[in-house]
N, C-alpha and C positions, 0 to 999 in steps of 0.2 A: 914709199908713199908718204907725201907729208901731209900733215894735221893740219885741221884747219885753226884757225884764228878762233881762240877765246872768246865768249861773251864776257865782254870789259866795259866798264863804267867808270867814267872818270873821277876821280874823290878828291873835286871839287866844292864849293858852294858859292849861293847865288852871292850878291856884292850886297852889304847891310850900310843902312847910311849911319851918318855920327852919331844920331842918338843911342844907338845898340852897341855903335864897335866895341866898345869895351865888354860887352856881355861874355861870360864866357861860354867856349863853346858848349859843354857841358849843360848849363841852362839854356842855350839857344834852342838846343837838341833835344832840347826835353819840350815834348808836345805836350806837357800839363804846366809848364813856364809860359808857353806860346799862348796856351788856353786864357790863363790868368795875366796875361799880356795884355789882351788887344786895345788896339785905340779904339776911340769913339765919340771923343768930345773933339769940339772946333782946336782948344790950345790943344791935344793931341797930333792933331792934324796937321796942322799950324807948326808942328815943330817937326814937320817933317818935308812935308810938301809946301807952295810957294801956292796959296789958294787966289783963286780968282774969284770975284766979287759973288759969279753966280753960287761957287761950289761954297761961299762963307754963308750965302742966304740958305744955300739946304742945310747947311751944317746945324745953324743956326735955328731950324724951324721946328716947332712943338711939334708938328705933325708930321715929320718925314719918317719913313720907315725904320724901322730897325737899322743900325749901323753900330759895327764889331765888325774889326780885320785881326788878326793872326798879325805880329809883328813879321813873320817870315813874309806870308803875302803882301804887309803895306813895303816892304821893301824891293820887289819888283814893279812897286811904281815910279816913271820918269817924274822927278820933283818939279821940273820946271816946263813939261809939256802938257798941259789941258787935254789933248789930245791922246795921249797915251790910253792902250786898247783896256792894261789890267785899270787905271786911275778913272777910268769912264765906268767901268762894273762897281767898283764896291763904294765911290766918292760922292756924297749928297750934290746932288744938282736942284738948283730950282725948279729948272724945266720939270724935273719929274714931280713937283708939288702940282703942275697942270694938269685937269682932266684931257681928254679926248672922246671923239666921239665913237660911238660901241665901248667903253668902256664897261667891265663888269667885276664886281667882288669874287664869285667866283666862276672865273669864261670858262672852266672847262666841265661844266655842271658835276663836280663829283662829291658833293652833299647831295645830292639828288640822286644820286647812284648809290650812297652809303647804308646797306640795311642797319649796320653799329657802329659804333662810333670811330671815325678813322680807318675804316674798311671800306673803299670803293671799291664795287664787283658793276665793271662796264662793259669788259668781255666775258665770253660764256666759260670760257676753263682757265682764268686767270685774275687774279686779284691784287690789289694795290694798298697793303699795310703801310698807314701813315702812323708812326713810332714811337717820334719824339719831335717838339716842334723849334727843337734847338740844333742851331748848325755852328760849324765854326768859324764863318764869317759870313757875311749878309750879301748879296746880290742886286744890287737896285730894282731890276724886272724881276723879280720872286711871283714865280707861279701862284706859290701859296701864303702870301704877304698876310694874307686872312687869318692864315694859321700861325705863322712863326713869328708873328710882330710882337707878340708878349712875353716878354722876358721870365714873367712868371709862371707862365700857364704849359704844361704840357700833357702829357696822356698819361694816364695809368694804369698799375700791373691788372684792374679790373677789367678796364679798357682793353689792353691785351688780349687778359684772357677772352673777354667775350669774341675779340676777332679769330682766335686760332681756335674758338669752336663752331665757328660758325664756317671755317674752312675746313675742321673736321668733317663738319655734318652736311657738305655740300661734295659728293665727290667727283663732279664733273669739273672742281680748282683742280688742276695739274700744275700751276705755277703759279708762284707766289713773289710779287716785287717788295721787297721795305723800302719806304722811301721814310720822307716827311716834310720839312728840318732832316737833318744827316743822320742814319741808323751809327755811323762808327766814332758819336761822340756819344753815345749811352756809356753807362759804366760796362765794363766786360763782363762782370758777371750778369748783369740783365742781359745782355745782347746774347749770350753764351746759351744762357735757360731759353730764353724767345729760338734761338734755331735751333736744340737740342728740343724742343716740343715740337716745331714744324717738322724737321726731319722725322719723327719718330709719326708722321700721318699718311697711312699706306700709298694714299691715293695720291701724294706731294709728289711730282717727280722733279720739278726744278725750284731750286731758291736763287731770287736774284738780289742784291744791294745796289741801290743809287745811292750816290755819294760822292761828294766836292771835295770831303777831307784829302783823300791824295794829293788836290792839288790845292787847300785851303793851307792844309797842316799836314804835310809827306812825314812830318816825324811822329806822327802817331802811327805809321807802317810799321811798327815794330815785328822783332822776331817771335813774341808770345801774341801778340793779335794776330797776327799771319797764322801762326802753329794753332790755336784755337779753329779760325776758320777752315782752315783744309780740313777737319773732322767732319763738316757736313758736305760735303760732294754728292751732287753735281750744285756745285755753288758756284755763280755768275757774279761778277761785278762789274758796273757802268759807273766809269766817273766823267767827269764834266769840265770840259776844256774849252774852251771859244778863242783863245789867238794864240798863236807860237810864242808870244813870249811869256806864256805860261809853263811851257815847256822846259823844265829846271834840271838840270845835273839831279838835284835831292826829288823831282817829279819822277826820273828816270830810275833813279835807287828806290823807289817807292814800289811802280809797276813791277822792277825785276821780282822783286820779292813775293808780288804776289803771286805773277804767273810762272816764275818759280816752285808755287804753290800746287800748281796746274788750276788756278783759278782762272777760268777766261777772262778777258779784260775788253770791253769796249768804252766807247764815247758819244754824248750826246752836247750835240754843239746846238743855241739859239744863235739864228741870224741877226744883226745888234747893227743899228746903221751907225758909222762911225767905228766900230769896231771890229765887224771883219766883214763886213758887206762887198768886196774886192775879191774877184776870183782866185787872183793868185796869192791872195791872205788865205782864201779854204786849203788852197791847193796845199801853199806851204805846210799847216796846220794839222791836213791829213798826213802830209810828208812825215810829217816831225812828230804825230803818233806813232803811225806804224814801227817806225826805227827805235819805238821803247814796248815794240809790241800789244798798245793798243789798237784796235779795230775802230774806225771809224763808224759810228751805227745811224746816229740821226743828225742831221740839220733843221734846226725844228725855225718853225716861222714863228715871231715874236707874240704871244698869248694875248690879247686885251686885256690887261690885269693894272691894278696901278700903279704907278710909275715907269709903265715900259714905254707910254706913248712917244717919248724922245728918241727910241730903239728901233720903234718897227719903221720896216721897209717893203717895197712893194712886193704883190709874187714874183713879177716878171725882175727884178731883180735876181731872186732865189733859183730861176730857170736861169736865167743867165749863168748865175755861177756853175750848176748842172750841167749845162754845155762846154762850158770850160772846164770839164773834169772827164767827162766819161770819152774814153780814146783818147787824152791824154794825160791821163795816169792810170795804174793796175788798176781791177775792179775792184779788190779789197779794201782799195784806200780811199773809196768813194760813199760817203752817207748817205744815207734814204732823205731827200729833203721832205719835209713832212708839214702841213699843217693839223694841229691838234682845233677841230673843230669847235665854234663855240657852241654854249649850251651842253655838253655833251656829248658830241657827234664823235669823239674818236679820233684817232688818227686817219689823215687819207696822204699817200703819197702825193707827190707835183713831180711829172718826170719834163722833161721836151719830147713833143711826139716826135719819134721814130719811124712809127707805123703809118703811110701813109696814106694806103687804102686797103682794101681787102675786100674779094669776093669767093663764091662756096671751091674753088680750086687753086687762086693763086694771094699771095700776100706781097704789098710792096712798100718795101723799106729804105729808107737814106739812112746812112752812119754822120758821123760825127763831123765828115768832109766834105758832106751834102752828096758821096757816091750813092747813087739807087740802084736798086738792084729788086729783082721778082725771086718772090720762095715758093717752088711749085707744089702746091699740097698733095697727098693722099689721094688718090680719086675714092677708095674702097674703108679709111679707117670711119672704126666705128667702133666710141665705148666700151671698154669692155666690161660684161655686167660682173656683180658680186660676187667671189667667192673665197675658198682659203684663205688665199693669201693677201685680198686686199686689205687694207687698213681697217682696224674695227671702228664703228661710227661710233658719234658722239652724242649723247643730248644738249639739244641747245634748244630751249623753249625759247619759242619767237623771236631767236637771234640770227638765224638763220639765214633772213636776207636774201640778194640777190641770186648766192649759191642755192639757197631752195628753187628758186626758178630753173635753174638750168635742172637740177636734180629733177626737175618733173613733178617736183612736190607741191605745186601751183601755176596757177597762172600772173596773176597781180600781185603787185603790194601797192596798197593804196595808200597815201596819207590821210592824217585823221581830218574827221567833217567830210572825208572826198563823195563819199554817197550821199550824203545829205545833201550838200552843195550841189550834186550833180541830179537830184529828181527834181528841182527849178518847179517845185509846186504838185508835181505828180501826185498821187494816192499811193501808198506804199504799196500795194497789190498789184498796181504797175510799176512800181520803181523793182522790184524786187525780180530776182532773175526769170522767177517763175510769172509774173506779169505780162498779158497777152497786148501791149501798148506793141504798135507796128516797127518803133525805135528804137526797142529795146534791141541788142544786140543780142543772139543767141549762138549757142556754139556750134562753132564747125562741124561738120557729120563729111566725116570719110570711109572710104573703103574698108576693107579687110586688109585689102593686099596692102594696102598702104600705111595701114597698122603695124602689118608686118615684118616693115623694110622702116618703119619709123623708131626715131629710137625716145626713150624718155616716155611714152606713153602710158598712162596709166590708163583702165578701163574699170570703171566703179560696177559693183555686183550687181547692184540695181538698180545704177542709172541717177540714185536719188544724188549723189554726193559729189563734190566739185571736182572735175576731171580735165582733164586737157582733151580728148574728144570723146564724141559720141559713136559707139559702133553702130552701125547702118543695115 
């Protein structure tokens, strides 16, 4: 029997323009040389790339965002194409000095979610620790441009601490994300203390890291940050890709290392018009993770944040490229396109419907090739109710949502003002369920027998307290 083929990487690197060739490799390689490298003024720029007059006016402006590249990263930019996916992400443009309209400081409302400082808790059993508000090179669409624009300002060990006790003392957190600015440009030893505390909190079962460094600065993947992190398992890392030609010989010696680690690896890619808003840029993209072993996780739609307005692109772009991927490539290698709602609202998937109608016995669906096809359901299933071995439930005060409906745990969710708005003048004594007004809607009253073949029913002791029906 013969053996299969190695995992082999080629010990390669990327191509460095004149200004660095002479660096030696030794300092190129050193991710604290890369750090204390980066460009950021116009002559910096200037001596590298061939700028056009727009990318000299953002360089150029008091007000543009934070800008710092990694000399590794400014050297996968094409010098002389404008165009170019990586020189469009981290290169001041004017445009992005434009507002737009829904523009917001922060769209995805998580100061309004933050009980302490740099703790957004928006889900019920998961929490989002922001760190540190420095990264190793800047983004033009930065989510959080709010947070990481000041070169001075970042969080402290107080800071910290108040967020890992307030995920101590909440034990329906089962997971924990670091983001910020990048968790793995902290010095090691803070990062090291920060998850040797989250670990050591019974009720933690996953840690996760976002983080750009991989593909900001692969040479900070060393073999003692690697050996550090596989101590806290089940430890998760997402890094952040958006075009194949991020995708580096030195990005690929990065990944191996960690999931080597048995650290899981995924990706979260934003849709960026001009930069990979093209189905077969995704497609390629997902290709060209999977084969260094990351998972493609999200396609996220462009934030209303500032500077992104030259980025975003339509949904029905985003479905488009969704149709170009599902049936034809593995399921694996396919992201969740997601838009992260403003204000607040969360993640909501965008798929292409599939499903193209459905009643109580049959379902009818088209694949990918427009073939349709009927799925003939169940005539007799039915829920099955609580016991051993289902899953133990969770507390989620008033987050429950939609799944409360089906669980039978209500009837409605109303929006806020919706009873106000809807008694149009009424007396509360008739707006109110117990109001004898002729309009009022009152609940259903059914059978026995129809109680007893119904499922999800709840029946209140005394009648007094909100039920999905009335026994008769």
């Amino acid at each position: 029997m013969t053996s299969g083929t190695p995992y082999e990487l080629p010990d390669v690197n990327s191509w460095r323009p004149a200004v660095w060739a002479n660096v030696p490799d030794e300092q190129w390689n050193d991710w604290r040389w890369q750090m204390s490298n980066r460009i950021s003024t116009y002559d910096e720029f200037a001596r590298i790339i061939h700028l056009t007059p727009e990318e000299a006016e953002g360089l150029k402006a008091e007000t543009k965002f934070r800008t710092e590249i990694t000399p590794y990263f400014a050297s996968l930019i094409d010098p002389d194409d404008p165009e170019c996916p990586v020189r469009q992400q981290v290169v001041p443009h004017s445009r992005e000095l434009a507002g737009f309209e829904a523009m917001m400081r922060d769209s995805l409302g998580e100061e309004s979610h933050s009980p302490v400082p740099g703790l957004v808790h928006r889900y019920p059993d998961r929490v989002l620790m922001l760190v540190t508000t420095q990264c190793a090179s800047y983004c033009r669409y930065c989510t959080r441009s709010r947070i990481v624009g000041d070169a001075t300002a970042t969080f402290s060990r107080k800071q910290h601490d108040a967020q890992i006790e307030y995920i101590a003392s909440h034990p329906q957190v089962r997971d924990v994300l670091l983001s910020g600015g990048d968790p793995l440009t902290l010095p090691p030893k803070v990062l090291e203390d920060m998850l040797r505390r989250l670990r050591a909190i019974p009720h933690l079962d996953i840690i996760r890291i976002g983080s750009r460094v991989p593909v900001f600065l692969p040479q900070r993947i060393t073999d003692e940050l690697v050996g550090m992190l596989r101590q806290f398992h089940p430890l998760w890392l997402n890094i952040h890709v958006n075009h194949p030609k991020e995708v580096t010989p030195e990005l690929a010696r990065a990944c191996a290392k960690l999931a080597d680690a048995g650290i899981p690896l995924g990706n979260q890619s934003v849709l960026m018009a001009g930069v990979n808003d093209h189905p077969d840029t995704i497609k390629a993209l997902c290709h060209a993770l999977v084969k260094i072993r990351v998972r493609p996780y999200y396609l996220y739609q462009c934030d209303l944040v500032a500077g992104s307005g030259q980025f975003r692109t339509s949904i029905s772009a985003g479905l488009e490229i969704m149709e170009a991927l599902r049936g034809h490539t593995s399921g694996y290698a396919i992201p969740v396109y997601a838009v992260d709602l403003p204000g607040g609202g969360g993640k909501v998937p965008v798929l292409p419907n599939y499903l193209i109608s459905v009643s109580n016995d049959r379902a009818v669906f088209r694949n990918f090739e427009g073939y349709i096809a009927t799925y003939v359901q169940p005539a007799n299933y039915q829920r099955p109710k609580r016991n051993k071995w289902t899953g133990q439930s969770t507390e989620e005060p008033g987050q429950k949502g939609v799944a409360s409906l089906l669980a039978g745990e209500g009837m409605v969710i109303r929006p806020e003002d919706w009873t106000g708005t809807h008694t149009r003048g009424r007396d509360d004594d008739q707006a109110g369920t117990g109001g004898e007004a002729s309009h009022v809607l009152k609940p259903d009253i059914i059978s026995v027998e129809d109680i007893k073949n119904a499922r999800n029913v709840e029946i209140a002791p005394n009648g007094d307290e909100p039920v999905w029906a009335r026994l008769n």
